[in-house]
N, C-alpha and C positions, 0 to 999 in steps of 0.2 A: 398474519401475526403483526400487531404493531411493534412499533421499533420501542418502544418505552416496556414491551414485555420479553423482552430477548435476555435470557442471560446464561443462555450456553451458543458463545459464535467466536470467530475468529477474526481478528481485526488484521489486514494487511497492504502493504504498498512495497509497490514497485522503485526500481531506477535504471533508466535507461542508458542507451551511448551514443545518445544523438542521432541516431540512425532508426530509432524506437524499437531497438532491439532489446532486453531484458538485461541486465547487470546486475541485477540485486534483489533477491526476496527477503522483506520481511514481513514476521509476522506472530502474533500474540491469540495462542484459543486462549479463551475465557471461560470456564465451568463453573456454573452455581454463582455466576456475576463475581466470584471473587481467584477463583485461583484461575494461574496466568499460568502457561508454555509455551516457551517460545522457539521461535523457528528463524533460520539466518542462515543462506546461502548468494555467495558472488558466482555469479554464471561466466562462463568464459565465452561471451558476446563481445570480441576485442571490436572499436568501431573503425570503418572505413572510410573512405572516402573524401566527403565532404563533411560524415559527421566525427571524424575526427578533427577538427576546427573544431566545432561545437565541444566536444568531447573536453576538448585542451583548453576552451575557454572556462569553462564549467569546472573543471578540477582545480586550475588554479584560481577563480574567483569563490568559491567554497571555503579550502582553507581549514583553518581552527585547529584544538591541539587534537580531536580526533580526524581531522582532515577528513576529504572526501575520499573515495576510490579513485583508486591508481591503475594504471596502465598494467603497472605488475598485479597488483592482485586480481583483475580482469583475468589475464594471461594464465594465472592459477587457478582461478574458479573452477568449478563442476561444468563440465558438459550440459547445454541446458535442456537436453531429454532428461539426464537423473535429475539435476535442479525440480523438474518439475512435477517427474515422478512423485517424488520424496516429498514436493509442496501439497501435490494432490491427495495424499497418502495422511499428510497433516489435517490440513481443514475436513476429509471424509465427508459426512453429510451435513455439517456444521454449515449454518447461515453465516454472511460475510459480510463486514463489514469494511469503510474505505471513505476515502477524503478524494470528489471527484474519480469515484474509479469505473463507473457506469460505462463511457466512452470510453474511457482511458484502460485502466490498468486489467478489469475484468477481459476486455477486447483483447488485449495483447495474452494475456494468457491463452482466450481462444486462440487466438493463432497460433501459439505455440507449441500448443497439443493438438492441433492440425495438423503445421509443417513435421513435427517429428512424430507424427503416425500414433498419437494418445489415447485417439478418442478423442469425447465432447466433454466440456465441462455443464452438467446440467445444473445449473445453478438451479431453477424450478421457482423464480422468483422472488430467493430464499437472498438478494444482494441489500444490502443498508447502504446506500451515498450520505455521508453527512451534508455534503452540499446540496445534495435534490432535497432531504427532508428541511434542509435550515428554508431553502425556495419555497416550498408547498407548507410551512408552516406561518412563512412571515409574507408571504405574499410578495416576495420581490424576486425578481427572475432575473437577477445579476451572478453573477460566478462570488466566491466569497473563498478568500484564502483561507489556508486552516490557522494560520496566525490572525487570520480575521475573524472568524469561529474562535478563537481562545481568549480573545481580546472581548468578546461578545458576551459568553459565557464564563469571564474570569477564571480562566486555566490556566496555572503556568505549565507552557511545553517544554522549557527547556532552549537551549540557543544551538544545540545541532540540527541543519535541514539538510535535504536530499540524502540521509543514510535511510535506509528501508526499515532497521529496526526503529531507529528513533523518532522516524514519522507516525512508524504504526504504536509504538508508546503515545506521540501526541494524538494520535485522533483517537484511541481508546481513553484519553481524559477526556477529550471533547465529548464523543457519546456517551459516557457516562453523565457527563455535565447535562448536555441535553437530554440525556433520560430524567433524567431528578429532576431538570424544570419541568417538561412535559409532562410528565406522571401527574402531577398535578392536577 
């Protein structure tokens, strides 16, 4: 299926703890291209070690008046076996969609439902990168931020980054965006 005829998927992104451990699911099914449900879980993946540095640079360089994740809301999250249950349980057979999640966010779920004994996620080829299709459509094999994708396609995303929901709001504008020009 091309990516310009999808319009029953689930758009989603991760946030991790420096450690590349899971912090944060969001995420948006889409049915009949227009109705939205949404999904929002923080996983109690508190970070260690060395990626707490990371962690505490990230949290206070974020900021804003929704701020990033905190240490405390971490510490209160969902166990991220039901985190992911419950994400699995969402998307069902639903094709997915993502900004860079090929390596990224798709992988870490696999391992997630590895480590906590899940099963496999059979995607079945059914993943949309917006970053691989912007590469294979314009011919340039550069990484391209999703603020660089919004800025391309004239979307405003909005000024929160690194929340899971509001990422997955901005790249559900972005592939819409790109489906309208591509149809074409």
């Amino acid at each position: 299926m091309l990516f310009t005829e999808l319009k029953n998927y689930v758009v989603f992104d991760l946030e991790m703890n420096g450690s590349n451990q899971i912090i944060e699911i969001g995420a948006l099914k889409v049915t009949t291209g227009q109705d939205i449900e949404k999904f929002s879980v923080i996983v109690n993946n508190p970070p260690m070690g060395s990626g707490m540095a990371s962690f505490k640079f990230i949290s206070q360089s974020m900021g804003g008046d929704d701020g990033w994740i905190t240490l405390e809301m971490i510490q209160n999250g969902m166990a991220e076996e039901r985190a992911l249950t419950r994400f699995m349980k969402f998307v069902g057979d639903y094709p997915v969609v993502g900004h860079a999640i090929v390596d990224g966010d798709v992988q870490l779920i696999k391992e997630g439902l590895r480590y906590n004994d899940l099963g496999k996620w059979k995607t079945n080829g059914k993943v949309f990168d917006t970053q691989q299709i912007h590469r294979a459509l314009n011919g340039n094999p550069n990484d391209i931020s999703l603020a660089g994708l919004a800025d391309e396609y004239e979307v405003e995303i909005g000024t929160q980054k690194h929340r899971a929901l509001a990422d997955s709001r901005a790249t559900l504008a972005v592939f819409a965006a790109m489906q309208k020009v591509w149809a074409k």
